[in-house]
C-alpha positions as CSV (number, residue, x, y, z in Angstrom):
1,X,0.0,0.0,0.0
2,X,1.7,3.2,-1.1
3,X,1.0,6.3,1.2
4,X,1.2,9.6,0.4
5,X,1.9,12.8,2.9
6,X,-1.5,14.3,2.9
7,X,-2.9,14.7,6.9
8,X,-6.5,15.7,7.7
9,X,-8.1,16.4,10.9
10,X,-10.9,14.6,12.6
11,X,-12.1,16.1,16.2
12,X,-8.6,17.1,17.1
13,X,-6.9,13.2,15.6
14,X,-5.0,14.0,12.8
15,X,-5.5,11.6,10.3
16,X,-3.2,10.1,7.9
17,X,-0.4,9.3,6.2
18,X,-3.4,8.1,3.9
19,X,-3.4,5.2,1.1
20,X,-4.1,6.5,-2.2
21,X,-7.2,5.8,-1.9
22,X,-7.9,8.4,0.9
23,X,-7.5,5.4,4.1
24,X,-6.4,4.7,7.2
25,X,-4.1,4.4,9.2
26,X,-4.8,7.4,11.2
27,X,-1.7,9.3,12.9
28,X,-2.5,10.5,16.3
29,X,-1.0,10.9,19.9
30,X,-1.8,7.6,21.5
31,X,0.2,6.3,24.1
32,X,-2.9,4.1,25.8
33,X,-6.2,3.2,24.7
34,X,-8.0,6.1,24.5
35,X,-11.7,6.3,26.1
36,X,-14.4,5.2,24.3
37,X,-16.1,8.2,23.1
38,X,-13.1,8.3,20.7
39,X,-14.1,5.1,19.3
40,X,-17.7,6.5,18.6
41,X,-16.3,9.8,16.8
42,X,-13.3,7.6,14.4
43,X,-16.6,5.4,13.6
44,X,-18.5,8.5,12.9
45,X,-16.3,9.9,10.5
46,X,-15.4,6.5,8.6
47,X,-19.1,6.8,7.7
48,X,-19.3,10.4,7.0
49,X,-16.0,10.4,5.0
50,X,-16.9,6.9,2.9
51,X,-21.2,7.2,2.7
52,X,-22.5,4.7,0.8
53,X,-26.1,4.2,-1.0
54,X,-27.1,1.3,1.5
55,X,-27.5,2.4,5.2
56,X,-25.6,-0.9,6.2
57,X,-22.5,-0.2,6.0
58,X,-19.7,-2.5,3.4
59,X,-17.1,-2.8,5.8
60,X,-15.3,-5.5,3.4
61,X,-15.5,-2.7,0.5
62,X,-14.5,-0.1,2.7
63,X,-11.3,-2.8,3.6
64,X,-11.0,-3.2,0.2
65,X,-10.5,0.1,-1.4
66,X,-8.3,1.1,1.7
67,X,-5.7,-2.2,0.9
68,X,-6.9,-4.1,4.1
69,X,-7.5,-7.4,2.3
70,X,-10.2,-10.0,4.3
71,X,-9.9,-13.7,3.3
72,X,-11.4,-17.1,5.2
73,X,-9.4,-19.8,6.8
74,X,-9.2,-22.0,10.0
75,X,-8.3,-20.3,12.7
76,X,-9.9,-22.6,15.4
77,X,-13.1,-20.6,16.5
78,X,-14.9,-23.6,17.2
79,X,-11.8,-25.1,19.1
80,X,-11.7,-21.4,21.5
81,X,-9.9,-19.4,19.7
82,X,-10.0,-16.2,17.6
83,X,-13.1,-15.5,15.6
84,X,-10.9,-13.4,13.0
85,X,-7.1,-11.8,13.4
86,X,-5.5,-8.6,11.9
87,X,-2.5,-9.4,10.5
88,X,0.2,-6.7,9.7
89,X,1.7,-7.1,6.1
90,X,5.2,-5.8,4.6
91,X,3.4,-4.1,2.1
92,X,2.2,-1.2,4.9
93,X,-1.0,-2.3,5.2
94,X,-2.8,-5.2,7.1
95,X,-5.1,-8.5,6.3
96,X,-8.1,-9.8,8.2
97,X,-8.7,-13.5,8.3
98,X,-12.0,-14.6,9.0
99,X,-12.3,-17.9,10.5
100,X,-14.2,-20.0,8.0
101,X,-17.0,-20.7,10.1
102,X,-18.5,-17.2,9.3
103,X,-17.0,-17.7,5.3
104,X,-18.3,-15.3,2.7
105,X,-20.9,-18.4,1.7
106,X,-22.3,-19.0,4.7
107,X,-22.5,-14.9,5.5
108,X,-24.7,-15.0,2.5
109,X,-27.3,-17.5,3.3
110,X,-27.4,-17.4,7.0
111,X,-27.9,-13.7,8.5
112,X,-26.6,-14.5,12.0
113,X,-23.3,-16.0,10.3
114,X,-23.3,-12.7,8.1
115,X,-23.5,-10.3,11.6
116,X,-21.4,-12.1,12.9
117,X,-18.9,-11.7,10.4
118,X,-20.0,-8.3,9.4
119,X,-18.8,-7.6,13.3
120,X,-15.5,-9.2,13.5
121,X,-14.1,-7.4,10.3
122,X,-15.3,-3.9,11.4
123,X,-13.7,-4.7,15.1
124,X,-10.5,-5.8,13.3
125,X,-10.6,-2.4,11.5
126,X,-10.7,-0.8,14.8
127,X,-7.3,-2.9,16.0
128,X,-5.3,-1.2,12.8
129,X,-6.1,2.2,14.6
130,X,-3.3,1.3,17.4
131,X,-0.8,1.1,14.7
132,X,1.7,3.7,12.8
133,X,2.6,3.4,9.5
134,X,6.0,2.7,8.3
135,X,7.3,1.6,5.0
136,X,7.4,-2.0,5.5
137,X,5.0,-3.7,8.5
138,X,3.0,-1.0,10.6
139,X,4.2,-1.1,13.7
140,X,2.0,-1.3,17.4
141,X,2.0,2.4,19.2
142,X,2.2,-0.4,22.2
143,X,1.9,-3.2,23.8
144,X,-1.4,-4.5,22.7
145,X,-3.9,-7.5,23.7
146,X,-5.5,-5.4,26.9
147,X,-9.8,-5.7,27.5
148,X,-9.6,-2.3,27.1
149,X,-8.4,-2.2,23.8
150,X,-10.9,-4.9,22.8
151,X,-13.9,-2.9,24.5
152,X,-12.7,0.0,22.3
153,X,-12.7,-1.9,18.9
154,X,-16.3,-3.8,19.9
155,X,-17.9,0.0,20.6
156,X,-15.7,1.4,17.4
157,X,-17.5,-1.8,15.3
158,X,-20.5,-1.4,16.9
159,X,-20.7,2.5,16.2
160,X,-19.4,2.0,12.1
161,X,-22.5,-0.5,11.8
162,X,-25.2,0.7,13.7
163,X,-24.5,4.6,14.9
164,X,-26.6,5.4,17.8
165,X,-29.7,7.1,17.1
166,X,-30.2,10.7,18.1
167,X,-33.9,9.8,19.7
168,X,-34.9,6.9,22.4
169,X,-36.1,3.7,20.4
170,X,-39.3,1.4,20.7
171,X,-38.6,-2.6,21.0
172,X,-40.4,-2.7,17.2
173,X,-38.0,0.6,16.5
174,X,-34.7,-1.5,17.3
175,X,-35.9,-4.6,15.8
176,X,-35.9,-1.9,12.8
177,X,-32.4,-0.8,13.4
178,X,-31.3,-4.5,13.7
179,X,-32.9,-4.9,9.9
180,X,-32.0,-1.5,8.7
181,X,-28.3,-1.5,9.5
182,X,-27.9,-5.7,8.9
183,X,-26.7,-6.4,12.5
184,X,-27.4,-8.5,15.1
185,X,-30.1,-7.7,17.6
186,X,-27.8,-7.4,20.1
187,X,-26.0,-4.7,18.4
188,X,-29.0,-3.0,17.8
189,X,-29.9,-3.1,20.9
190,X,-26.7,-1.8,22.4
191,X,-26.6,1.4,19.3
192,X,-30.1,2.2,21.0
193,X,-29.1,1.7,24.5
194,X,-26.3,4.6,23.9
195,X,-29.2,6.9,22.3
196,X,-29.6,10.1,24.7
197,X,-32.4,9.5,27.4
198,X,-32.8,6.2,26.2
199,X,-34.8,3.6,28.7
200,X,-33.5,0.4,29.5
201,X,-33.2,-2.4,27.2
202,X,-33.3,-6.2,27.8
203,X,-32.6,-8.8,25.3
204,X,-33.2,-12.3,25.8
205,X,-32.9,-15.9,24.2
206,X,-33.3,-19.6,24.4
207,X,-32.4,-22.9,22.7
208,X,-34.2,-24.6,20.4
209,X,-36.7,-27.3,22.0
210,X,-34.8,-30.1,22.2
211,X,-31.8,-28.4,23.6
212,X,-31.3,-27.7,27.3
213,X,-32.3,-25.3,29.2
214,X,-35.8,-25.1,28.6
215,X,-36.1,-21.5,30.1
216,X,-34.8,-18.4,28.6
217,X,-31.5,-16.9,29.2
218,X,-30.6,-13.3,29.6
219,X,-28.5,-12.0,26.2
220,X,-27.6,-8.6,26.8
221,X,-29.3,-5.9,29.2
222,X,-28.5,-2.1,29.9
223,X,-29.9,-2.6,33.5
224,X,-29.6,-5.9,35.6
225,X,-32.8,-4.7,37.3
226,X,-35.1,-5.3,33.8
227,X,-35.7,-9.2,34.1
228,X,-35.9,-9.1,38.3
229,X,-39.2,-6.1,37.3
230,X,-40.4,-8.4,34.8
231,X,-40.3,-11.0,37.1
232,X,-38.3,-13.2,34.6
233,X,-36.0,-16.3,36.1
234,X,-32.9,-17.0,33.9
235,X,-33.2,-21.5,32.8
236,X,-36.6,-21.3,34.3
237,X,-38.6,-18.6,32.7
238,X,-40.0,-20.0,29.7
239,X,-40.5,-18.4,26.3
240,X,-44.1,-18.9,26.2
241,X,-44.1,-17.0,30.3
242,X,-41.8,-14.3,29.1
243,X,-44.4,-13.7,26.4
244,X,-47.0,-13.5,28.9
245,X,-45.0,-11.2,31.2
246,X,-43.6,-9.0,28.7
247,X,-47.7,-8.7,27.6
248,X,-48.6,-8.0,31.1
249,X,-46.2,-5.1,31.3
250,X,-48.2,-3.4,28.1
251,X,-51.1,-3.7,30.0
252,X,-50.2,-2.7,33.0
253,X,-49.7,1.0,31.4
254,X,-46.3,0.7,31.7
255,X,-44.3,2.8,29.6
256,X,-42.6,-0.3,28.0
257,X,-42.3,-2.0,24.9
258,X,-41.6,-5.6,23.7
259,X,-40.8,-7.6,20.9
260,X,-40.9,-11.6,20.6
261,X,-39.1,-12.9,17.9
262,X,-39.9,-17.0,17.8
263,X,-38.2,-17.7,14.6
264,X,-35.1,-16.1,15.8
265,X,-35.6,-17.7,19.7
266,X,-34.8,-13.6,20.6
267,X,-37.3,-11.3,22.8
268,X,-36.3,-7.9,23.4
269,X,-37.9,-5.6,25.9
270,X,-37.9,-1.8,25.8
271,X,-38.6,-0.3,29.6
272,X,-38.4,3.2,30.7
């Protein structure tokens, strides 16, 4: 990847040396992983600098016209290990491999394989930020392999795919989001959760029927307090009760919302 001297400047981060084709890496003074708000504005201006016709962002086009090359291959996911890996390359650029359990094929006909992957690239994309550029391999600005680098590239991935909305969200209004953006539910979820005055947000799910448990088990929640409310009992709360409950709460004249989605085993409730 050839790089060129040009430098521009996004929220005080001065970006570049760029590729030719306008890319990262971005140049800026980090000695540690910066707080997470950063991660949310870098997202922010990948999208407003690289817009695209669909609202779900091509993060494998955007990789592609910036010389960051994404390829399938065993890496051991199912065995514990890494889902995907950024590799550094002596060309000045970097390559993402996939693990070939979320291959481009699968990604294609199965939409949580396709989140999935959608989500490990973009978080990838995120690690190349803690690197300089040099003219062979990029080099680390340091010692990498922290949680709180990893936090940074899951709320950086999470941002470039799903930015949070400006408004509080409905449980049918992030079930939207998850569609509109091509993400999982939980990142929906999580993009609404990090709206301004949004309400609490619960996301649940549960194994097919001859699987154990038989009750549901808590996914994702913005407060811990949502399920003990709704009087829901991780393993023995089942999904037809959680329906029942989550009903009860409408009626109620709660200001809440909820969502089942059977075909997906998912239920998502919405609580101010």
């Amino acid at each position: 990847m050839r790089t060129n001297g040009d430098t521009r400047r996004i929220d005080g981060l001065t970006v570049g040396p760029t590729c030719d084709q306008g890319g990262a890496p971005i140049e800026h003074p980090w000695h540690r992983v910066p707080p997470l708000s950063e991660a949310v504005r870098l997202a922010a201006a990948v999208r407003a600098t690289d817009r695209e016709e669909s609202d779900a962002f091509d993060v494998e086009t955007y990789c592609r016209r910036r010389g960051i090359g994404v390829r399938d291959d065993r890496i051991g996911s199912g065995r514990g290990g890494h889902e995907a890996l950024l590799i550094p390359t002596d060309m000045g650029s970097f390559r993402i491999v996939v693990d070939s359990t979320m291959g481009r094929a699968r990604a294609r006909q199965d939409p949580v394989q396709r989140h999935r992957r959608r989500f490990r690239v973009a978080h990838e994309l995120g690690h190349t930020l803690f690197y300089t550029a040099s003219a062979g391999q990029p080099v680390r600005r340091f010692e990498g392999g922290s949680r709180a680098e990893e936090d940074f590239c899951d709320e950086f991935a999470r941002c470039l795919l799903a930015p949070p909305p400006r408004t509080s969200l409905s449980a049918s209004e992030v079930v939207a989001l998850h569609q509109r953006f091509d993400v999982s539910l939980e990142v929906a979820a999580r993009s609404a959760a990090a709206a301004p005055g949004a309400p609490r947000i619960a996301l649940w799910w549960w194994p097919a029927a001859n699987e154990f448990p038989a009750g549901v088990l808590e996914q994702w929640t913005s407060d811990d307090l949502v399920a003990r409310e709704l009087g829901v009992t991780p393993y023995k709360t089942t999904p037809g009760r959680l329906a029942e409950l989550l009903a009860d709460r409408g009626q109620d004249g709660m200001s809440s919302t909820a969502e089942l989605l059977s075909e997906r085993r998912q239920a998502l409730a919405v609580v101010s």
